[in-house]
C-alpha positions as CSV (number, residue, x, y, z in Angstrom):
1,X,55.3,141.6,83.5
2,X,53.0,139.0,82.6
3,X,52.1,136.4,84.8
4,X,54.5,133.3,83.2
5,X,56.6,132.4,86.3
6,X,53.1,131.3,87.9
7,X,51.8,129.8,85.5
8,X,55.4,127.7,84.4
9,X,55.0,126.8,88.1
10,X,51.6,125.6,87.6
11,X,51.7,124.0,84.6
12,X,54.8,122.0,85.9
13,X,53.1,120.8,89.4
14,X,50.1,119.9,87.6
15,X,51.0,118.4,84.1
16,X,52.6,115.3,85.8
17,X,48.8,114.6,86.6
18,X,48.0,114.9,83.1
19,X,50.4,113.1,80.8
20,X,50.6,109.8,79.2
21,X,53.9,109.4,77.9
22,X,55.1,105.7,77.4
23,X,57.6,104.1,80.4
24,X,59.2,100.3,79.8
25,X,60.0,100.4,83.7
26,X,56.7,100.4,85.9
27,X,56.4,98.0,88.5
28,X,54.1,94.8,87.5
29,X,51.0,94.9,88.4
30,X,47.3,95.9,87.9
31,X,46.8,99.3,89.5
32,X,45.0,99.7,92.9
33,X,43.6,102.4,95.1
34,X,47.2,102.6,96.6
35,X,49.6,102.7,93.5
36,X,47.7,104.3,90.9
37,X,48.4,107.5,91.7
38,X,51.2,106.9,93.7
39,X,54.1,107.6,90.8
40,X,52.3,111.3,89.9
41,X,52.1,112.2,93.3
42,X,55.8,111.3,93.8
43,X,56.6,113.6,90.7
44,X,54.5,116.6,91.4
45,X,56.6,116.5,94.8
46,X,59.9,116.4,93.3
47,X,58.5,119.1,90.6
48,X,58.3,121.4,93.6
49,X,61.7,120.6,95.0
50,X,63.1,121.4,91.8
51,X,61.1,124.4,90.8
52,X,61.2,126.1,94.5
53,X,64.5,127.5,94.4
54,X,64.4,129.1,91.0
55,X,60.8,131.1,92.3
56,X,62.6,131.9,95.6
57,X,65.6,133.3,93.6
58,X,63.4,135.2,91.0
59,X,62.0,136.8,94.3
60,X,64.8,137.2,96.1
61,X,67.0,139.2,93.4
62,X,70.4,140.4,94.2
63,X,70.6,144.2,96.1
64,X,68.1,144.9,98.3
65,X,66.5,147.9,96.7
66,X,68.5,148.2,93.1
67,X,70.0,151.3,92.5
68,X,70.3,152.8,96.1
69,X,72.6,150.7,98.4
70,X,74.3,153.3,100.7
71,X,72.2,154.6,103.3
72,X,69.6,157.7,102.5
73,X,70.8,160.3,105.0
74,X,67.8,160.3,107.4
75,X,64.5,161.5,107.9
76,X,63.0,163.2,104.8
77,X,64.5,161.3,102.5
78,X,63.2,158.2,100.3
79,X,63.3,156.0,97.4
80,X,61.3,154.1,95.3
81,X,61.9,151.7,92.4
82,X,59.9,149.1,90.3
83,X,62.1,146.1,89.0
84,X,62.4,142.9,87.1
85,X,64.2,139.7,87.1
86,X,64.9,136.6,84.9
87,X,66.9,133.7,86.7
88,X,68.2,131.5,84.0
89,X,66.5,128.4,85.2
90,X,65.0,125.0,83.9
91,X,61.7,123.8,84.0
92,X,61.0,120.5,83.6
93,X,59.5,118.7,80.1
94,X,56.7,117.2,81.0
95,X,55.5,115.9,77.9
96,X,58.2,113.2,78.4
97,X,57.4,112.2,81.6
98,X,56.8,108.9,82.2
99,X,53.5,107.2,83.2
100,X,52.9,104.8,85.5
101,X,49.9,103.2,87.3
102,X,51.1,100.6,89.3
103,X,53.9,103.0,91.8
104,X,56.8,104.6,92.0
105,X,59.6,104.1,89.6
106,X,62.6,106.4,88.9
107,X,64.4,104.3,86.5
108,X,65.5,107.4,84.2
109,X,66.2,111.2,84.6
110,X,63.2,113.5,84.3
111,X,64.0,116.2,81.4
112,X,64.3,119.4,81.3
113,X,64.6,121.9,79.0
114,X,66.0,125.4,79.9
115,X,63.6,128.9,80.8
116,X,63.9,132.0,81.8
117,X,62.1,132.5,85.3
118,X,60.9,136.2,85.7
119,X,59.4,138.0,88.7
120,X,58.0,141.8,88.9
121,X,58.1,143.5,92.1
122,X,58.4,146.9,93.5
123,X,60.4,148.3,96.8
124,X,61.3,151.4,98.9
125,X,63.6,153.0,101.0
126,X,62.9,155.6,103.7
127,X,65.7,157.4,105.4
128,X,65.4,157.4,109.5
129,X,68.9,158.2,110.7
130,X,71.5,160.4,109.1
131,X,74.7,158.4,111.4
132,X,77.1,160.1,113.3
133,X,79.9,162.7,111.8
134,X,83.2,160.8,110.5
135,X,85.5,163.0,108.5
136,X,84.4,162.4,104.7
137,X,81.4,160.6,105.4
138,X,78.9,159.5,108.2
139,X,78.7,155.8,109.8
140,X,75.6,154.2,111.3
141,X,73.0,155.7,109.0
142,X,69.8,153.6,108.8
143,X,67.0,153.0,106.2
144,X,63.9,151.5,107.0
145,X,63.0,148.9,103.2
146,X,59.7,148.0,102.4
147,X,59.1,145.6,99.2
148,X,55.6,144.0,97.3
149,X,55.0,141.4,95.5
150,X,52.0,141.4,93.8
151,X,50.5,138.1,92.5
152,X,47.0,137.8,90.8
153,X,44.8,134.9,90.9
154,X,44.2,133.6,86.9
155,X,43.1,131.0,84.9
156,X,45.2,129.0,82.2
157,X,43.2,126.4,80.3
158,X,42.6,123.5,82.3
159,X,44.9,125.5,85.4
160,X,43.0,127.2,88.0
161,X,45.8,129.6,90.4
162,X,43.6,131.2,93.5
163,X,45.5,133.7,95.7
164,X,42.9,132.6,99.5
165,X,45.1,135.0,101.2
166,X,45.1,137.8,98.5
167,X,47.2,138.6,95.7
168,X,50.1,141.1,97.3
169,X,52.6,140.4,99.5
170,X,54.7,142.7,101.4
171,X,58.4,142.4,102.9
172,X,60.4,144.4,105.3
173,X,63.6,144.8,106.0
174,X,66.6,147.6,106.9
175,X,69.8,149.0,105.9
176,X,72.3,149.9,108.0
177,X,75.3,152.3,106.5
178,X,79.0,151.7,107.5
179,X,79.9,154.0,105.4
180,X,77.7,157.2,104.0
181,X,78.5,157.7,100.3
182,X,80.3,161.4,99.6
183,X,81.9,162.6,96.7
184,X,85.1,160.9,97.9
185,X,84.3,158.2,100.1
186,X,82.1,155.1,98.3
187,X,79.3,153.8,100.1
188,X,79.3,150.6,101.9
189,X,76.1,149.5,103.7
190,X,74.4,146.2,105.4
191,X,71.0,145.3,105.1
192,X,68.3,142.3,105.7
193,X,65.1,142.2,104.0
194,X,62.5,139.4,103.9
195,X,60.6,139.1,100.7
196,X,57.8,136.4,99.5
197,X,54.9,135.5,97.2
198,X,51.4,135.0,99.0
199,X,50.3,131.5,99.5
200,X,48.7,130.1,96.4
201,X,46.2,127.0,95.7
202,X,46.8,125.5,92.4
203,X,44.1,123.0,90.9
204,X,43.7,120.8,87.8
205,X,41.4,118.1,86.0
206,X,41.8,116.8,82.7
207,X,40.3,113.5,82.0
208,X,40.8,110.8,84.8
209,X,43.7,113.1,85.7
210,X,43.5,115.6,88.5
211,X,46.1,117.4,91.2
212,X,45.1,119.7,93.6
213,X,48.1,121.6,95.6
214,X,47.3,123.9,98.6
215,X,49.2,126.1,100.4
216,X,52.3,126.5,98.3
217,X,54.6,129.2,100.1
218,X,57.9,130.4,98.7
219,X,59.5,132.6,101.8
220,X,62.8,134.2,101.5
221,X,65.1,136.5,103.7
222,X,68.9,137.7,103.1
223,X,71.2,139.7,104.1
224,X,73.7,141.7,101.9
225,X,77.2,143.6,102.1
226,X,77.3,146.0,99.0
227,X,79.9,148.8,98.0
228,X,79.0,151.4,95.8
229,X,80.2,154.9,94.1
230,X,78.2,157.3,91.9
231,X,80.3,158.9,89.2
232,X,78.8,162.1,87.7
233,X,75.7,160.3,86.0
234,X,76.8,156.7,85.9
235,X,76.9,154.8,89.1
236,X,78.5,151.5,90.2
237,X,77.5,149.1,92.8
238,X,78.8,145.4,93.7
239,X,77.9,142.9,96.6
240,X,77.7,139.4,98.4
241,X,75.2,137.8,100.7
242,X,73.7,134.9,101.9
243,X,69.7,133.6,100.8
244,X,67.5,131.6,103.4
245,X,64.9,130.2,101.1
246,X,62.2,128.6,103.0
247,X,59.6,126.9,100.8
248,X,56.8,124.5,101.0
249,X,53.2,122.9,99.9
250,X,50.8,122.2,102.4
251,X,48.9,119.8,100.4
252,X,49.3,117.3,97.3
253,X,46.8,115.1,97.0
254,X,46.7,113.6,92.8
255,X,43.9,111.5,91.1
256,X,45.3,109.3,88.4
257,X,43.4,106.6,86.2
258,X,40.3,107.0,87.9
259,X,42.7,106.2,91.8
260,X,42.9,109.1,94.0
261,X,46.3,109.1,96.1
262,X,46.6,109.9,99.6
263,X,47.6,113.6,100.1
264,X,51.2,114.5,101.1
265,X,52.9,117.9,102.6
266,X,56.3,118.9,101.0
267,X,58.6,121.6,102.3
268,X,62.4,122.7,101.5
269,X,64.8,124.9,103.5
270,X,68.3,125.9,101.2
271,X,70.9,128.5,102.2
272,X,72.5,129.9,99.2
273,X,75.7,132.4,98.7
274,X,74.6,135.5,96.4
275,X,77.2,137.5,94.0
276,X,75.9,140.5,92.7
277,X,77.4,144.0,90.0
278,X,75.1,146.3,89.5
279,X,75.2,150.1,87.8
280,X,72.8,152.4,87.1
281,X,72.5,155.7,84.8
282,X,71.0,158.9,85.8
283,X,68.1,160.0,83.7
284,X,67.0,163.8,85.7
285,X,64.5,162.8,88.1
286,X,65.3,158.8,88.0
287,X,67.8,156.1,87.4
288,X,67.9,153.3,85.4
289,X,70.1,150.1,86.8
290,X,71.5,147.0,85.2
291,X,72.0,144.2,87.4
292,X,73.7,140.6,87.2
293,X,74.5,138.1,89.8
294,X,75.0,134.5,90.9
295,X,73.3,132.5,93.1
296,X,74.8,128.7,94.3
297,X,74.8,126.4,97.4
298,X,73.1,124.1,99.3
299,X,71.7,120.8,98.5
300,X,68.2,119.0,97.5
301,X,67.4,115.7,98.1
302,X,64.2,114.3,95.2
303,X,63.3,110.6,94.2
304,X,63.6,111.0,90.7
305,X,66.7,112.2,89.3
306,X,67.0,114.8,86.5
307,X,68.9,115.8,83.6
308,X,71.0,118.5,83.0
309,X,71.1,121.3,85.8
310,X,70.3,120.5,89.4
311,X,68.0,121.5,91.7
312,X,70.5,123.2,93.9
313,X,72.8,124.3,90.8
314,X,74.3,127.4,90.2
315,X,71.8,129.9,88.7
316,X,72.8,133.5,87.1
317,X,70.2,136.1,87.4
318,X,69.5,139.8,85.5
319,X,67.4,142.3,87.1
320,X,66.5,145.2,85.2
321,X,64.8,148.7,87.3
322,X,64.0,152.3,87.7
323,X,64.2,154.5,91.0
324,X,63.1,157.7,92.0
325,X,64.3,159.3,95.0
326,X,64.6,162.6,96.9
């Protein structure tokens, strides 16, 4: 999947560096050392608060390996699966942003305009216990889960996205099965994986205009609850869970008229409830799966306001993978 949630992401922290749109509402003044950059720093900080839940849900997804959510039945078997998701998000209109030289000033909502947010990973299950005999079925299997992110370092105009601590990223987790699935009895499983994107630097100059961002961090671990049942070729799967998003820039510094602003460090913790109906069709040696869910919850606190959905709104997700498995 090409590379557009980064560079959305990049553009957005960066463009507020680099636009000139007209604003009726700065503070008087002439612009000093102190306030010149002030107001662009300010909105590259809220652009993050805004844009770092949509990335942590694009990574986080709904089931924790799609297509295989009951337990694997122990040593020797596995499963692996490539995937993609699109979050229906927003990403903010920079174009219209205000300018201003002489501070802060929040005197009307930032706009937005809505995007889909995609995100390409790949995951994969290994079987290590079978679980103990129960009539139908078998209880207390357990799956070890590995996941990757992979997330290369490019170049986008006047956008420069460097990956210091290289470009993949992997995740861990397990499964644990309350219930193995058998022709009569539908599986139900728990699991807990933590998946995130390697730290990225983002830079930008245009002009008098510059932003440099370091260290920006989007860390997420969840849990899930999921019941499913394979029917001859077509299978069915749906869940809940909770989302611990943890997310955060280690450095904003902005240069603004020829000013350069002090830097700043923003982070953002959210716990978010996850809905989730997947189902998948059996193709001889692989599966194709279908999956839609809902993510809401929590609250983010930003300086300048914005229109139409929030920060912390409800998003709806698709994911969209195959799996192999033995």
């Amino acid at each position: 999947m090409k590379q557009s949630l980064l560079v959305a992401a990049a553009l957005t922290l960066t463009a507020a560096a680099t636009t000139f749109a007209q604003t009726t509402s700065c503070p008087g003044g002439v612009p000093t050392p102190g306030t010149a950059a002030e107001n662009t720093r300010q909105q590259a900080a809220d652009l993050f608060q805004f844009i770092a839940p949509q990335l942590a849900q694009a990574v986080a997804g709904g089931s924790a390996t799609l297509g295989q959510n009951s337990t694997l039945g122990g040593l020797g078997h596995f499963s692996v699966g490539a995937h993609g998701t699109l979050v229906a998000g927003s990403i903010p209109d920079v174009s219209r942003f205000p300018t201003c030289y002489t501070g802060r000033q929040n005197a009307t909502p930032l706009p937005t305009s809505k995007s889909a947010v995609p995100m390409a990973g790949a995951d994969a299950a290994i079987g290590l216990f079978k679980g103990f005999p129960l009539a139908l079925t078998n209880v207390g299997g357990v799956d070890l889960l590995l996941s990757a992110q992979y997330l290369p370092e490019k170049s986008f105009r006047d956008v420069r996205v460097a990956t210091p601590d290289g470009s993949l990223q992997i995740g861990y987790g397990a499964r644990l099965g309350l219930l193995s699935e058998s022709i009569v009895v539908p599986g139900v499983s728990l699991s807990y994986i933590k998946r995130d994107l390697p730290r990225v630097d983002v830079s930008a100059v245009r002009g008098l205009d510059s932003l440099l961002i370091t260290g920006l961090k989007v860390k997420t671990s969840s849990w899930r609850l999921v019941a499913s049942k394979s029917l001859l070729v077509l299978g069915v799967a749906a869940g809940v869970g909770q989302d611990r998003f943890d997310s955060r820039v280690d450095r904003i510094a902005a240069r603004a008229n020829g000013f350069a602003s002090t830097p700043i460090t923003e982070s953002q913790k959210l716990t978010r409830t996850n809905y989730f109906a997947n189902a998948s069709f059996s193709l001889l040696v692989a599966k194709a799966v279908l999956e839609v869910g809902q993510s809401t919850g929590g609250t983010v606190t930003t300086f300048n306001t914005f229109d139409g959905a929030q920060p912390a709104g409800t998003r709806t997700y698709g994911s969209f993978g195959v799996r192999f498995g033995l």
